[in-house]
C-alpha beads as a LAMMPS data file, in Angstrom:
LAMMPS data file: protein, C-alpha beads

373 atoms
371 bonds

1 atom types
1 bond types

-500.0 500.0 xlo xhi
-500.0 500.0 ylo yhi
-500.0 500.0 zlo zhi

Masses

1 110.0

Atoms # bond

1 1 1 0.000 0.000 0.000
2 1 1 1.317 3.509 -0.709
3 1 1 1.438 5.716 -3.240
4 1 1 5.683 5.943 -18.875
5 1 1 5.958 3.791 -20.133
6 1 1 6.160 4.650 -23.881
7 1 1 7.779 1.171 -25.936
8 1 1 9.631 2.088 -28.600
9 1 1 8.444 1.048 -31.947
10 1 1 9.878 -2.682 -32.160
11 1 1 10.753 -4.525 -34.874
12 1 1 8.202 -6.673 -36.043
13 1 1 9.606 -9.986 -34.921
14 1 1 10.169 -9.022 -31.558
15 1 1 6.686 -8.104 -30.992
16 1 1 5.270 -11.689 -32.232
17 1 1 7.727 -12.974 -30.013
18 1 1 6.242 -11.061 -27.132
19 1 1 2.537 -11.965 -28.149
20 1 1 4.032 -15.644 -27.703
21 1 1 5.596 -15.323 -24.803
22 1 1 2.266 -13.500 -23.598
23 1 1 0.159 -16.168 -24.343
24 1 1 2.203 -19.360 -23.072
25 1 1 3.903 -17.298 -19.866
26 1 1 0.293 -16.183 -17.790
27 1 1 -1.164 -19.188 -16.602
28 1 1 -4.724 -19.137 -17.196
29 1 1 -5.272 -18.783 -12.867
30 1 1 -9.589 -19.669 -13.683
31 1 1 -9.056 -23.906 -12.958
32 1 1 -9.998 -24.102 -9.660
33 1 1 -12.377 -26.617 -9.247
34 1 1 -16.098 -25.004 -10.297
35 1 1 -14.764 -22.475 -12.189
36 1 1 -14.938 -24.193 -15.107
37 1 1 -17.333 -25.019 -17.522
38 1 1 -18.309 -27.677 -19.691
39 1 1 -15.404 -26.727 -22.772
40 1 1 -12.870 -26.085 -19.639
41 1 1 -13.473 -22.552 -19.684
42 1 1 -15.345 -20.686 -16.684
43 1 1 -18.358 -18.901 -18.381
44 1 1 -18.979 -14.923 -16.846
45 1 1 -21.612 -16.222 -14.875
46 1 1 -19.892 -18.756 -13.273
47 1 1 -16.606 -16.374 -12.462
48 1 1 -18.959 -13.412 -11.253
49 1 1 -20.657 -16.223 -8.708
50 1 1 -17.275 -17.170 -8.222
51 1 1 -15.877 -13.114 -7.162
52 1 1 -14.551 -12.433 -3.213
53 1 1 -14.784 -9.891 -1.376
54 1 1 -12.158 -9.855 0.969
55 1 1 -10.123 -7.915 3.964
56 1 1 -6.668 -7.280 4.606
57 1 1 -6.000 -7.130 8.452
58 1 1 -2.506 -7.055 8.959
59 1 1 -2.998 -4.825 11.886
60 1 1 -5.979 -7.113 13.478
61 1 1 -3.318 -9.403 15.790
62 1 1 -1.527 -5.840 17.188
63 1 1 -5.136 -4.344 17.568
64 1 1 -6.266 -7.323 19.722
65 1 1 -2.968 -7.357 21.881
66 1 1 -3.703 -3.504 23.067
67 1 1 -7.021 -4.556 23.805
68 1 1 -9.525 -2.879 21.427
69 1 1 -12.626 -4.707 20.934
70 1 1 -14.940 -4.650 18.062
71 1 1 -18.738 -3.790 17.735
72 1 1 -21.686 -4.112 15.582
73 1 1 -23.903 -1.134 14.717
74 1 1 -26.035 -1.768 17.324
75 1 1 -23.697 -2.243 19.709
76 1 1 -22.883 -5.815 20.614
77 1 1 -19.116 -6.925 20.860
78 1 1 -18.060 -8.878 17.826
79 1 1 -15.487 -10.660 16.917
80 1 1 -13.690 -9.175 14.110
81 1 1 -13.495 -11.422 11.304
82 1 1 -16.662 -13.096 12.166
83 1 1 -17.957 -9.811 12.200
84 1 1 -16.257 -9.059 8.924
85 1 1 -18.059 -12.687 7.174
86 1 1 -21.535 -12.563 8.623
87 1 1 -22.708 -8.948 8.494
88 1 1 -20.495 -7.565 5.552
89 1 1 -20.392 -10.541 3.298
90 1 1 -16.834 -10.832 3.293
91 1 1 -15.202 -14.233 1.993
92 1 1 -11.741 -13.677 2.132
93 1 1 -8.593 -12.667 4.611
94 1 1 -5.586 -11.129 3.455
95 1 1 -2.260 -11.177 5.841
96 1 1 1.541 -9.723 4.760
97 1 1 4.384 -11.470 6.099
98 1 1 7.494 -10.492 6.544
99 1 1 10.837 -11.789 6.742
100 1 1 12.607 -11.204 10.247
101 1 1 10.376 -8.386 11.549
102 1 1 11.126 -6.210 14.633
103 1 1 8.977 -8.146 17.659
104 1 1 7.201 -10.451 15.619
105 1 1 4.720 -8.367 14.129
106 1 1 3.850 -9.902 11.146
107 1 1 6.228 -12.467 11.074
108 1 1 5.085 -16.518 9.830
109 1 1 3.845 -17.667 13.423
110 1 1 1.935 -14.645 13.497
111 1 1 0.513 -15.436 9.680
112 1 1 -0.063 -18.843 10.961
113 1 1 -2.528 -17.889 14.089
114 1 1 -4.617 -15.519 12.040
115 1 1 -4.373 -18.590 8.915
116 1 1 -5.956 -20.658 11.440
117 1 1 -8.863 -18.398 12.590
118 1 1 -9.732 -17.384 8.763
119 1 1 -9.775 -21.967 7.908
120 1 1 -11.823 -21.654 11.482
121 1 1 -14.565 -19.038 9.361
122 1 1 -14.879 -21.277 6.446
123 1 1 -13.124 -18.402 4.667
124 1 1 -10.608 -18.220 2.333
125 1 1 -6.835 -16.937 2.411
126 1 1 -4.347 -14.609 0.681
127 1 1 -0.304 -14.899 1.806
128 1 1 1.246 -11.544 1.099
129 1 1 4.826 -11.827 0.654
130 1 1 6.722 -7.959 1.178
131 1 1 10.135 -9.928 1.147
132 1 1 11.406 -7.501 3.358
133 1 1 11.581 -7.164 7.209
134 1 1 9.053 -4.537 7.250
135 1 1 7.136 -2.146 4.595
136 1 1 7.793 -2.968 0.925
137 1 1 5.840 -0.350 -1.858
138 1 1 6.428 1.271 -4.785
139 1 1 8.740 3.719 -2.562
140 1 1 11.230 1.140 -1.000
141 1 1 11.519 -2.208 -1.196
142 1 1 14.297 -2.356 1.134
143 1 1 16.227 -5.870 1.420
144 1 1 15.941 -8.389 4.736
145 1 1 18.986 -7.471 6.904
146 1 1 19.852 -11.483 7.087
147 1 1 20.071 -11.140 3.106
148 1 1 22.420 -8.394 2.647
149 1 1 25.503 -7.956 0.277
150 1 1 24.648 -11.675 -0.836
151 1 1 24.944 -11.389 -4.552
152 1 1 21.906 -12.362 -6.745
153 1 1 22.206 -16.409 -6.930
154 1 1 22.275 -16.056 -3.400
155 1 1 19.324 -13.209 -3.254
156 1 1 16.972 -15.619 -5.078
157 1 1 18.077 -18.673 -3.048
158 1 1 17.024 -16.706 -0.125
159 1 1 13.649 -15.541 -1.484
160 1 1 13.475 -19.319 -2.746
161 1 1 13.945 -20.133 0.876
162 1 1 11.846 -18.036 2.878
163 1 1 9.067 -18.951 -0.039
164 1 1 9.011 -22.174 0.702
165 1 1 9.316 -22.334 4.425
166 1 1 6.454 -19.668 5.374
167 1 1 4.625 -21.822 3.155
168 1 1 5.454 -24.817 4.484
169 1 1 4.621 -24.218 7.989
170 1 1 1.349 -23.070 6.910
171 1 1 0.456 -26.691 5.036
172 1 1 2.009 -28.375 8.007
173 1 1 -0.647 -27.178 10.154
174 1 1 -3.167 -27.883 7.677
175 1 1 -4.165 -24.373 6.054
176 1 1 -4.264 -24.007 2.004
177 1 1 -4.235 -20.445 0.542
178 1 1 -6.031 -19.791 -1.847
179 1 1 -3.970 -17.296 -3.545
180 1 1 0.157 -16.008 -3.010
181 1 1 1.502 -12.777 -3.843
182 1 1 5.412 -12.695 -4.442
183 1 1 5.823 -9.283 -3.200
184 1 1 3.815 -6.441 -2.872
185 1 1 3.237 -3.839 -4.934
186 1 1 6.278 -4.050 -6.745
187 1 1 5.831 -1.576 -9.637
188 1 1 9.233 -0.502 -8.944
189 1 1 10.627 -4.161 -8.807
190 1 1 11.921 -5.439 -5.140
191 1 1 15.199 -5.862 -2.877
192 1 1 16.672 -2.947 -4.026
193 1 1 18.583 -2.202 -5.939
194 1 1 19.427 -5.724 -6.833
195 1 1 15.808 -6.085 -8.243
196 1 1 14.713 -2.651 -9.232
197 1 1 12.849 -2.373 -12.800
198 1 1 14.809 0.231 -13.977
199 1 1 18.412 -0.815 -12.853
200 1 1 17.995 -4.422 -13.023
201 1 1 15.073 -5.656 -14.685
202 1 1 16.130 -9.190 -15.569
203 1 1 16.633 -9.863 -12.114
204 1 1 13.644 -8.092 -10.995
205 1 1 11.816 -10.966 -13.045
206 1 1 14.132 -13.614 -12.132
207 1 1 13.154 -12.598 -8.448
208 1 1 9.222 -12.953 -9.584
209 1 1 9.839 -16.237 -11.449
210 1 1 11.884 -17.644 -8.242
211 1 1 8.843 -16.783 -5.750
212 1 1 6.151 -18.360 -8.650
213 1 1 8.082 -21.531 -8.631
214 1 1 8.541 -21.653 -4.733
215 1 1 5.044 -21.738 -4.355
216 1 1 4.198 -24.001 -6.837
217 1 1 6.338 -26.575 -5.272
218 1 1 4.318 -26.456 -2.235
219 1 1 1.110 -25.512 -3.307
220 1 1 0.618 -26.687 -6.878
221 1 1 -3.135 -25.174 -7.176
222 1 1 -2.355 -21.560 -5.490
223 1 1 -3.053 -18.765 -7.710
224 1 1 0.202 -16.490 -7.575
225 1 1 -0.352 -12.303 -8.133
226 1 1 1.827 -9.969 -8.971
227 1 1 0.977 -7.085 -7.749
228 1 1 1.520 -3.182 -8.465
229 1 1 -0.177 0.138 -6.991
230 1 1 -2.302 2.706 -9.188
231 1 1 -4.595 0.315 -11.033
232 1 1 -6.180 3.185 -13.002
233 1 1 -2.779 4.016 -14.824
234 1 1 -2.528 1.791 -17.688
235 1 1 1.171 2.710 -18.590
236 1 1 2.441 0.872 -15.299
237 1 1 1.407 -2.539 -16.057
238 1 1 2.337 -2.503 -19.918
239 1 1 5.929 -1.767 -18.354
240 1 1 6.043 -4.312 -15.689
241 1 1 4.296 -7.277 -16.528
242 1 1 6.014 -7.093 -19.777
243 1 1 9.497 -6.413 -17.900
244 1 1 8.777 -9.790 -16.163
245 1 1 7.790 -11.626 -19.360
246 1 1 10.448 -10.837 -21.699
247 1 1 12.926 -12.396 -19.123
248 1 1 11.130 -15.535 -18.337
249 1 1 8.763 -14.170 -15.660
250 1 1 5.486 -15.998 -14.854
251 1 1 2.281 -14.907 -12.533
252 1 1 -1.164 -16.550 -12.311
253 1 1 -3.470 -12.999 -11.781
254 1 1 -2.344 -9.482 -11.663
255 1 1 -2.955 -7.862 -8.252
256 1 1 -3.983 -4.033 -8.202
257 1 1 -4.096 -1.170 -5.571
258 1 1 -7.050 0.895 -6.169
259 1 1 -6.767 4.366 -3.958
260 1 1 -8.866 7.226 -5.197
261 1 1 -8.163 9.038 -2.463
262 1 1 -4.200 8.611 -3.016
263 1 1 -4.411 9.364 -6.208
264 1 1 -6.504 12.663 -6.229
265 1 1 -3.503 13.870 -2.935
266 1 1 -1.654 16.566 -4.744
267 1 1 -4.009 16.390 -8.162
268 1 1 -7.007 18.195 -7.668
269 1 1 -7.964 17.955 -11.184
270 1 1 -8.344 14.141 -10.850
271 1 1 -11.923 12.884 -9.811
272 1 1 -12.122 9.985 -7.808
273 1 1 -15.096 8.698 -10.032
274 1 1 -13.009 8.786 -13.148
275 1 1 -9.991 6.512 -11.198
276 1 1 -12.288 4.120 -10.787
277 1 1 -13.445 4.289 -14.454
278 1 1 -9.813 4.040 -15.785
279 1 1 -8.962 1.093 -13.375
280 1 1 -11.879 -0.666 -14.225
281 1 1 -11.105 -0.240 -17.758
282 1 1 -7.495 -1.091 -16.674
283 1 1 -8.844 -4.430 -15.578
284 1 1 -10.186 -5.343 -18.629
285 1 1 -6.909 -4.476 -20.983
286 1 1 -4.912 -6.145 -18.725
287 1 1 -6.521 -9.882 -18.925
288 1 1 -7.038 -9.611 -22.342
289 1 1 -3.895 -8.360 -23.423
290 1 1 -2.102 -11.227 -20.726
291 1 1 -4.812 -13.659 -20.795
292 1 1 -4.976 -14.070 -17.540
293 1 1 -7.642 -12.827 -14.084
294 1 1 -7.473 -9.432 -12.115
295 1 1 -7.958 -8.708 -8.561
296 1 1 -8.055 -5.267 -6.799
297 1 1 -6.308 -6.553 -3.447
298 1 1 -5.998 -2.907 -1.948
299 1 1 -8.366 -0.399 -1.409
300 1 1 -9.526 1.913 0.896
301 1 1 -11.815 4.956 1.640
302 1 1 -12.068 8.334 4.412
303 1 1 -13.072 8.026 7.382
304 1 1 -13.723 11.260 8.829
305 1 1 -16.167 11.043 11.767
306 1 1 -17.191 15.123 11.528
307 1 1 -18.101 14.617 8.118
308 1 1 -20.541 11.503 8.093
309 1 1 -21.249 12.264 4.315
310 1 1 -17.491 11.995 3.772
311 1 1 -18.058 8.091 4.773
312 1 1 -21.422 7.979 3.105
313 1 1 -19.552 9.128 -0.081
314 1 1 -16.700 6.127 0.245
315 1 1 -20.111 4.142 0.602
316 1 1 -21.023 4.965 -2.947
317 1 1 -17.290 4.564 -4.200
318 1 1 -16.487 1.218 -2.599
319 1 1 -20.322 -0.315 -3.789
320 1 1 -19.560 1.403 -7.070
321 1 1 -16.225 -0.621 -7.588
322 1 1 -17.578 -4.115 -5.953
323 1 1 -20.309 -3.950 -8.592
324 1 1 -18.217 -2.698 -12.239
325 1 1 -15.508 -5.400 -10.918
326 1 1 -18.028 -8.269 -10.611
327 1 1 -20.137 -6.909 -13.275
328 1 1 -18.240 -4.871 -16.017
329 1 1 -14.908 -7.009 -16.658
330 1 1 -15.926 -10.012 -18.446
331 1 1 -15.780 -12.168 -15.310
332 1 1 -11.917 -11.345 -15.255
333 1 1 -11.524 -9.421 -11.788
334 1 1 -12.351 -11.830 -9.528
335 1 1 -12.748 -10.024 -6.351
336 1 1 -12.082 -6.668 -4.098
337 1 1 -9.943 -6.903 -0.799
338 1 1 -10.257 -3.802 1.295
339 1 1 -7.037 -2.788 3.003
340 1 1 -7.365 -2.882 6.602
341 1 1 -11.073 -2.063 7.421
342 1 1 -10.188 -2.277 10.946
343 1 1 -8.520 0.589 11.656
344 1 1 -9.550 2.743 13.914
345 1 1 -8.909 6.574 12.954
346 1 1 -6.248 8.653 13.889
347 1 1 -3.026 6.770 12.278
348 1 1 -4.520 5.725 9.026
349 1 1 -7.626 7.854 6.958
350 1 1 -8.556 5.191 4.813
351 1 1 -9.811 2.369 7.443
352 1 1 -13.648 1.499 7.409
353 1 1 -14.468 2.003 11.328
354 1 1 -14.889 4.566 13.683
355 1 1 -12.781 5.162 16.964
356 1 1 -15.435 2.907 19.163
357 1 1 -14.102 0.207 17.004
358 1 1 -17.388 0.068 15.248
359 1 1 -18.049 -0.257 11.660
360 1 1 -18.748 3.339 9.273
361 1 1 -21.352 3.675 6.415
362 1 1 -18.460 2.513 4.702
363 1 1 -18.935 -0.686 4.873
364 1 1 -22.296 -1.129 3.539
365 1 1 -20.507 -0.969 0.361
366 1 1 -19.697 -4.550 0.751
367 1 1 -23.038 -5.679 1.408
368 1 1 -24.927 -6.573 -2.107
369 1 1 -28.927 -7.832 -2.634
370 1 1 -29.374 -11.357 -2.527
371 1 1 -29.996 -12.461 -6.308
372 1 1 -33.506 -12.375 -7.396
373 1 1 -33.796 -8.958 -5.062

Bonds

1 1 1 2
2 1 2 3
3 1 4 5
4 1 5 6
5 1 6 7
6 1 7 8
7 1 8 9
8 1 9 10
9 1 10 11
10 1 11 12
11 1 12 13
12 1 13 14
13 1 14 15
14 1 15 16
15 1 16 17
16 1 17 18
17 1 18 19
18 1 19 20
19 1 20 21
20 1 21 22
21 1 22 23
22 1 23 24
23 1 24 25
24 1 25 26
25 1 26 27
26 1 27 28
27 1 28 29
28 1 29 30
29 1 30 31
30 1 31 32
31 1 32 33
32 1 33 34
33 1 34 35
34 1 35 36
35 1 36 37
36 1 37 38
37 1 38 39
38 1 39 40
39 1 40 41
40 1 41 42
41 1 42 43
42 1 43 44
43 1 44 45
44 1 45 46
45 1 46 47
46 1 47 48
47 1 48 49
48 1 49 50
49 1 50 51
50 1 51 52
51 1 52 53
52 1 53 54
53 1 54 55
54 1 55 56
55 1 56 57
56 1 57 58
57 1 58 59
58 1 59 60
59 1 60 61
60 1 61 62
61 1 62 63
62 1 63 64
63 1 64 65
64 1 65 66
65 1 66 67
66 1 67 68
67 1 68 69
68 1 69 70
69 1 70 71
70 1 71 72
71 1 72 73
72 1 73 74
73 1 74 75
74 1 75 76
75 1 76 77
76 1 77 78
77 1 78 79
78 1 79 80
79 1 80 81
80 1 81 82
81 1 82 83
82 1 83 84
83 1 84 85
84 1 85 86
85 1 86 87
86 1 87 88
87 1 88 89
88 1 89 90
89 1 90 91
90 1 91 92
91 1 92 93
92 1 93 94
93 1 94 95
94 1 95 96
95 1 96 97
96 1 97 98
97 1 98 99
98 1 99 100
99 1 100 101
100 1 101 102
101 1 102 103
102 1 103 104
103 1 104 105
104 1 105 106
105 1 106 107
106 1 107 108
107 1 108 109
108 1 109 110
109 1 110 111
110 1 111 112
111 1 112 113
112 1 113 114
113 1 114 115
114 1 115 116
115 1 116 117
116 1 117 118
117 1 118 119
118 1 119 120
119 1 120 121
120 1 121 122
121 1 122 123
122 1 123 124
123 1 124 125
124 1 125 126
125 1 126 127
126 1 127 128
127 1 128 129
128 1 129 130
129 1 130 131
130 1 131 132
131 1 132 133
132 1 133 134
133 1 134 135
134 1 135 136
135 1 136 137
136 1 137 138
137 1 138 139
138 1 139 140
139 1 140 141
140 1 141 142
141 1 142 143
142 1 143 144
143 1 144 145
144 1 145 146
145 1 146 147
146 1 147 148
147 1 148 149
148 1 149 150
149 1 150 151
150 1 151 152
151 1 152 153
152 1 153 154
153 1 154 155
154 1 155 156
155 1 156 157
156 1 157 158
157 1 158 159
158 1 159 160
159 1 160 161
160 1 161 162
161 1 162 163
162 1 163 164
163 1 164 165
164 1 165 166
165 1 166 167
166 1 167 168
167 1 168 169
168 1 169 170
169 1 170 171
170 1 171 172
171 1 172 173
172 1 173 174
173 1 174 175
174 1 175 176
175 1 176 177
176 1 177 178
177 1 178 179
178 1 179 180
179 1 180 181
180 1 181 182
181 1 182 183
182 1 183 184
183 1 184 185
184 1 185 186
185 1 186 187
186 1 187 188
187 1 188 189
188 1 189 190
189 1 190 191
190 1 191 192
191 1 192 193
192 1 193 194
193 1 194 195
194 1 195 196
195 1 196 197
196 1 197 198
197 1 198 199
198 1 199 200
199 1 200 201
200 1 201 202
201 1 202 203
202 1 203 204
203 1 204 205
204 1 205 206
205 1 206 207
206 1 207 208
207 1 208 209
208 1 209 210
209 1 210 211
210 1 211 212
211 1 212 213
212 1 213 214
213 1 214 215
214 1 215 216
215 1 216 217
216 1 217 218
217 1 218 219
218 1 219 220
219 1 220 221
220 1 221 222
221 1 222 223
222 1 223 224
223 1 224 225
224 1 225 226
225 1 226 227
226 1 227 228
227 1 228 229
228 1 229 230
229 1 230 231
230 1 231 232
231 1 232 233
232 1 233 234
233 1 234 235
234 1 235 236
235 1 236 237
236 1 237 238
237 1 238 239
238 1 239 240
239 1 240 241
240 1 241 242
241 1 242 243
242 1 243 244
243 1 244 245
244 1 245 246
245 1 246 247
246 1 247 248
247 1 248 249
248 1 249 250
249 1 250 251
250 1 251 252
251 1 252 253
252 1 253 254
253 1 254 255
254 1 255 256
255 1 256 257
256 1 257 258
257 1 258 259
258 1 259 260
259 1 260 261
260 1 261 262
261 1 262 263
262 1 263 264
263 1 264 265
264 1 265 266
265 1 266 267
266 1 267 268
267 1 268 269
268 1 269 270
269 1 270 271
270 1 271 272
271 1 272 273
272 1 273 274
273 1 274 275
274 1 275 276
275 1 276 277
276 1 277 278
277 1 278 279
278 1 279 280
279 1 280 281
280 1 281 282
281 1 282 283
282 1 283 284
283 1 284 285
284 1 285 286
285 1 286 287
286 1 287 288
287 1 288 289
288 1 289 290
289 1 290 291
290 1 291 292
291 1 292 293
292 1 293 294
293 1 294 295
294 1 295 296
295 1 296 297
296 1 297 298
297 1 298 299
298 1 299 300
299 1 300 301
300 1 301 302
301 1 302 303
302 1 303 304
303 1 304 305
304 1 305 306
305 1 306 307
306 1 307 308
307 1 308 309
308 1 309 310
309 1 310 311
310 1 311 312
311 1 312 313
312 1 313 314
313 1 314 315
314 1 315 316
315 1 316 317
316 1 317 318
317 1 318 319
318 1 319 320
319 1 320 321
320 1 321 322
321 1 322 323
322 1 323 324
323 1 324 325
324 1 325 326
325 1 326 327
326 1 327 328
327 1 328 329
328 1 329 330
329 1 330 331
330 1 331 332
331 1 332 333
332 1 333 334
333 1 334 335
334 1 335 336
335 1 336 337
336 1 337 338
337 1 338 339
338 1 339 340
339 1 340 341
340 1 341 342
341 1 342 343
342 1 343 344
343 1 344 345
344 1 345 346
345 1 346 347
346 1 347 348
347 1 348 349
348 1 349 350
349 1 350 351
350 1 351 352
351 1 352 353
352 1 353 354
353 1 354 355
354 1 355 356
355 1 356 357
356 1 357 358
357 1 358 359
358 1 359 360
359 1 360 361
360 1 361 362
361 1 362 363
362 1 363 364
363 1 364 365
364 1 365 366
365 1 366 367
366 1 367 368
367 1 368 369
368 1 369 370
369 1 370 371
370 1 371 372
371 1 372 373
């Protein structure tokens, strides 16, 4: 979370060779079992009834520990992410681990304990790899201390590594996620500079292919993302997911941060209802022109509790996106994941409660008619 690509004009055999590579690289991530139809392929129908809605709450564990308790809207103490499933319809739990973290905080045992409340729910699970000891984004994407000055064999065999045993410790205990990210919003590439776009972009996608296979070897079926920030801005995803496929590169789904209110900071001609129309249409170049699914996996709206229309108005946005994603893609984004609805204001505006740890207008957006209604 956080806040051109212009290709030169190719020769004409590169680009087939691209178009190729395209088609054989991103694996087709729509073969889970139901998803598919009688000719193999998942009709619309069948993905939209298929589409998540999910949470990230990386801060949930931390929350709990300093003793704030949740609430319904009328009052009654809740646990979170049952909370979260039965009055919101949310599906899905996302969690970011990281590599040797200061205290713990969001470390694998810590991934683990919140893994085994979301199998608890019945609900499904997303592993968010940072491969760092703390925040990776498109700003930093600073290396894990243990890893330092190892030299890029090395670098992957690490990332290889730490793949592979988060992973591992999760299917020891009996928990299957449903989907992997190898890093986290990496628009920018990751352990820097080794795997920056711009300085190094072979081993930026050497880094990508080494976390794909890791995960494969433990969980064949997981769907792996790659995933960048600013979802409305075409430009960034022609340069990246074609940086990791012309150097042998592979990803299952493209994962995409979807901040209106990020974007608009500092560009007051930019309208948060015309973001949302770019990265929807975003969503839609980017499986067909990689063949492959689309998730928004971050997003977020104000909470301002002296302005209830300012929540009322995220309301609107947050329904608006659930419904074009499910509705207005083809069947190719299959799902939203709100970053960290839990919050409580005060160190982060874009949370989806209020300071009695209670649930905003916000998060009505999540809550669509039965069918039929």
């Amino acid at each position: 979370m956080n806040i051109k690509y212009c290709m030169p004009k190719l020769q004409k055999s590169f680009l087939t060779g691209i178009c190729l590579l395209l088609s054989a690289v991103c694996a087709d991530a729509g073969t889970l079992a139901g998803e598919a139809g009688d000719n193999g392929e998942a009709t619309v129908a069948q993905r939209s009834s298929d589409f998540v809605k999910g949470a990230d709450v990386g801060f949930l564990t931390s929350q709990e520990r300093r003793g704030v308790v949740f609430h319904d809207v009328n009052g009654n103490e809740r646990e979170c992410l049952e909370l979260l499933k039965n009055d919101y319809q949310i599906g899905a739990i996302r969690m970011r681990v990281w590599v040797n973290p200061r205290g713990g905080s969001c470390d694998k045992n810590e991934l683990l304990a919140m893994a085994k409340r979301v199998k608890a729910l019945g609900m499904d699970f997303m592993v968010d790899f940072h491969y760092s000891d703390s925040w990776a984004d498109p700003g930093k994407q600073p290396i894990p201390k243990a890893w330092q000055g190892h030299a890029y064999a090395e670098m992957k065999q690490d990332l290889r590594n730490h793949t592979i045993d988060v992973l591992s410790l999760l299917k020891e205990n009996g928990i299957t996620p449903r989907w992997v990210q190898v890093g986290n919003e990496t628009t920018n590439g990751l352990l820097w500079d080794m795997g920056h776009i711009d300085k190094n972009p072979e081993q930026y996608a050497g880094f990508i292919r080494t976390g794909y296979d890791a995960v494969k070897e433990v969980f064949p079926q997981a769907i792996v993302i790659v995933h960048l920030d600013r979802g409305h801005r075409q430009s960034i995803y022609d340069k990246n997911l074609d940086t990791i496929l012309k150097y042998g590169g592979k990803f299952d789904m493209v994962g995409m941060s979807l901040y209106p209110y990020w974007a608009m900071e500092g560009h007051p001609e930019l309208k948060a209802d015309d973001i949302i129309t770019d990265c929807i249409s975003n969503i839609r170049y980017v499986s067909q022109k990689y063949k492959c699914d689309v998730m928004i996996v971050e997003t977020g709206y104000e909470v301002d509790e002296q302005h209830p229309e300012k929540m009322e108005e995220g309301r609107r946005q947050l329904s608006r996106v659930i419904s074009e994603a499910r509705n207005m893609t083809d069947g190719h984004c299959r799902g939203v994941f709100y970053w960290e609805p839990q919050c409580l204001p005060g160190g982060y505006k874009l949370g989806a409660f209020d300071s009695k740890a209670t649930p905003t207008a916000i998060m009505k957006g999540f809550v669509e008619p039965a069918e039929g209604k």
